[in-house]
C-alpha positions as CSV (number, residue, x, y, z in Angstrom):
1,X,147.4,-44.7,3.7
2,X,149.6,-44.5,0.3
3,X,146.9,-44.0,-2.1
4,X,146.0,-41.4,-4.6
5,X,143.4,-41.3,-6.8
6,X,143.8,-40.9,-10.6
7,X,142.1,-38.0,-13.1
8,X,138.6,-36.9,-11.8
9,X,138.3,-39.8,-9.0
10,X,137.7,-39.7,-5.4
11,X,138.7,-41.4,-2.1
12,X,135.3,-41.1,0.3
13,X,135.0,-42.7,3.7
14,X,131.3,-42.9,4.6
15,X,129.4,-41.4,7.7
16,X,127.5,-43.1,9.7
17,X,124.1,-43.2,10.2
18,X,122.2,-42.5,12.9
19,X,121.4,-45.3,15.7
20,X,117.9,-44.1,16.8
21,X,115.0,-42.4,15.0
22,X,113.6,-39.2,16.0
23,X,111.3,-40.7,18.0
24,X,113.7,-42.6,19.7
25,X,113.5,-46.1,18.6
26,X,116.8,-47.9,17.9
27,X,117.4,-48.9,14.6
28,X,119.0,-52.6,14.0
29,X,121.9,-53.0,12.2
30,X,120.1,-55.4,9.6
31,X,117.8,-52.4,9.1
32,X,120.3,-49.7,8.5
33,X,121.0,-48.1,4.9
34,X,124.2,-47.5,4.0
35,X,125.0,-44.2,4.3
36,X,124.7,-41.5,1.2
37,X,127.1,-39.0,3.1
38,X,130.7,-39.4,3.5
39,X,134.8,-37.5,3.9
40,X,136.6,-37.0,1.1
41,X,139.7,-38.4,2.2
42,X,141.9,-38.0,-0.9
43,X,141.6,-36.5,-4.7
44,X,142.6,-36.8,-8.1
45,X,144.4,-34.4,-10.4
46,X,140.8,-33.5,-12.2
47,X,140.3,-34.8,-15.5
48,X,141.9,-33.8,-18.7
49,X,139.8,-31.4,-21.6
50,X,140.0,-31.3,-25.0
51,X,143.2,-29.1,-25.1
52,X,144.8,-31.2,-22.5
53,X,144.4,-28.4,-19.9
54,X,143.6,-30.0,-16.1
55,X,140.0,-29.3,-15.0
56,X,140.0,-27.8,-11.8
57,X,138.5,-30.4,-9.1
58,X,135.4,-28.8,-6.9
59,X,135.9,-31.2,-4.1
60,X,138.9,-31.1,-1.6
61,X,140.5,-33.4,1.4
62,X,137.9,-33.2,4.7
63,X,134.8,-31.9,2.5
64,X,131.1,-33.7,3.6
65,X,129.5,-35.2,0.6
66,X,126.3,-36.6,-0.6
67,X,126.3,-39.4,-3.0
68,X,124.0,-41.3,-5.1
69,X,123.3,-44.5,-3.2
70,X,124.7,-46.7,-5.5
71,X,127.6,-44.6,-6.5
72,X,131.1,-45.6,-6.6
73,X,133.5,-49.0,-5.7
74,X,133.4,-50.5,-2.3
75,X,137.1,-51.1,-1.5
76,X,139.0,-52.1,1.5
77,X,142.4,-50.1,2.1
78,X,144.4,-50.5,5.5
79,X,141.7,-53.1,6.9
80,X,139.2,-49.7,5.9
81,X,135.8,-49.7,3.7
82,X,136.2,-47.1,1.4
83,X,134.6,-45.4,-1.7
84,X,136.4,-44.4,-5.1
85,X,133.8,-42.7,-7.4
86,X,134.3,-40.2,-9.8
87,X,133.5,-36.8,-9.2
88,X,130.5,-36.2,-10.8
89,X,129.1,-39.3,-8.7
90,X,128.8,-36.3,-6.0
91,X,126.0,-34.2,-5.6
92,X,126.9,-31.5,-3.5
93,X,129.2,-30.6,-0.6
94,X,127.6,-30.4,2.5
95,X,128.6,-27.0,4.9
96,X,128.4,-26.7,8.2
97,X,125.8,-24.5,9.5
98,X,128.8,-22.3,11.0
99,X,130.4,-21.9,7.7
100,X,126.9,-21.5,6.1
101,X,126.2,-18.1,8.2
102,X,129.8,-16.6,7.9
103,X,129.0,-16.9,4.0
């Protein structure tokens, strides 16, 4: 894919949900949310401050994200639905439990 976002943006690919509930029972497609988690697949530069300086981006290729449910711009790249939302769209990056324990 030949596509880079610009200043503070970011390139997400969603997750999928889960098919089943905990219980068990299967979950129609008509009934699904769209998933709130997602892959950063590609970054911006950061934004510019005041000075002109680059500020520092917090997310990186291949991190797990949460998102606001309504955050970012649906578009279709490659025959792919994608996400381009600016960084502070994101509320947090999601670690795995492995990486959580060596921390």
């Amino acid at each position: 894919m030949a596509f880079k976002p610009l200043h503070d943006r970011v390139l997400v690919r969603r997750v999928e949900s889960e098919e089943k509930t905990a219980g068990g029972l299967i979950i129609p497609d008509s009934a699904k949310e769209k998933p709130a988690e997602g892959i950063v697949v590609a970054v911006g530069a950061g934004a510019r401050d005041e000075d002109g300086d680059r500020i520092k981006m917090d997310v990186k290729e291949g991190d797990k994200i949460l998102f606001g449910k309504w955050s970012g711009t649906e578009v279709n790249l490659d025959g792919e639905e994608l996400l381009i939302m600016k960084e502070s769209d994101i509320m947090g990056i999601i670690e795995s439990s492995a990486a959580a324990k060596a921390a």
